[in-house]
Residue, then its C-alpha position, 0 to 999 in steps of 0.5 A: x854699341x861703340x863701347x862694345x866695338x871698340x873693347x872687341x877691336x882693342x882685345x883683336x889688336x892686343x892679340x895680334x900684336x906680338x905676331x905682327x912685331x915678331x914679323x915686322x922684326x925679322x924683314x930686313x929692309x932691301x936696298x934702295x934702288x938705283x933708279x939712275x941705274x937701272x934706266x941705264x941698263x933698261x936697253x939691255x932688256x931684249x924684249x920680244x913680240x909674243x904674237x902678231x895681233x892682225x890690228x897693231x896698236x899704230x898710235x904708239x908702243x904696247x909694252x908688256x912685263x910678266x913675271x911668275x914666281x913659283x918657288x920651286x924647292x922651298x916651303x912657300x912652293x906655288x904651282x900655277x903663277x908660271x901657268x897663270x903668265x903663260x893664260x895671261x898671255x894667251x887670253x891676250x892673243x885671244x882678245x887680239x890684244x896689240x903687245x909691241x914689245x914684251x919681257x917674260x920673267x920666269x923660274x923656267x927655261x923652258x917656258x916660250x920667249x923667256x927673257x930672265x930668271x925672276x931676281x929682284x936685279x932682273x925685276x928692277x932692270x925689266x920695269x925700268x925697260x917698261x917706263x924707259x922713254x915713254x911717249x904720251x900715246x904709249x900704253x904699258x901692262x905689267x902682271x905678277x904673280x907670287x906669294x907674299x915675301x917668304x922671309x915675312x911668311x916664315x918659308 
């Protein structure tokens, strides 16, 4: 039985192959981050209040990041993770969920409380202002929403 797994997975692997070192082949790797840098920057960040729970968090901050990535125009097009944030924070609102502070990161200026276009410098700086000066009864939460890397996708 061994024998015949293990000639089942050896013939899946050899298959698999070619495509996995042709895509790890083409993925440039991105520059590392500054991490000095974008702690820097993170008060830059203009976080709003979305809604006001009627129980806030007294204990410490609440902070919120959410970032949805359709891709509008390109071949990897998604439809619903801008929708997905706007459910997210929604169901928040419902559950009375305390945010103190909060960071939109969207494809669409028109979406409510839009903090900045969803760019990697943008991501970076606004996850830096998620974990800038934390405090031990400080509560973070952070969603994304995207489709895998477009460039290891082929889109």
């Amino acid at each position: 039985m061994d024998l015949a797994v293990g000639l089942l997975l050896g013939q899946l692997a050899s298959s698999a192959l070619p495509y996995l070192v042709e895509s790890i082949g083409k993925v440039k790797r991105p520059k590392r981050v500054d991490v000095k840098k974008a702690m820097s920057e993170a008060h830059t960040c203009r976080p709003v209040v979305p809604y006001h729970a009627p129980r806030p968090y007294t204990e410490g901050r609440v902070k919120a990041l959410f970032i949805g990535i359709n891709y509008t125009g390109r071949k990897g097009q998604l439809s619903g993770c801008i929708n997905d944030v706007k459910q997210m924070l929604n169901t928040l609102q419902q559950i009375q969920f305390p945010i103190s502070s909060c960071c939109i990161l969207v494809a669409d200026l028109r979406f409510p409380n839009y903090a900045a276009m969803p760019i990697r410098a943008n991501i970076i700086k606004h996850l830096a202002r998620l974990v800038y000066d934390p405090r031990p009864v400080d509560l973070g939460s952070f969603h994304l929403l995207m489709v895998l890397d477009l460039e290891t996708t082929g889109g």
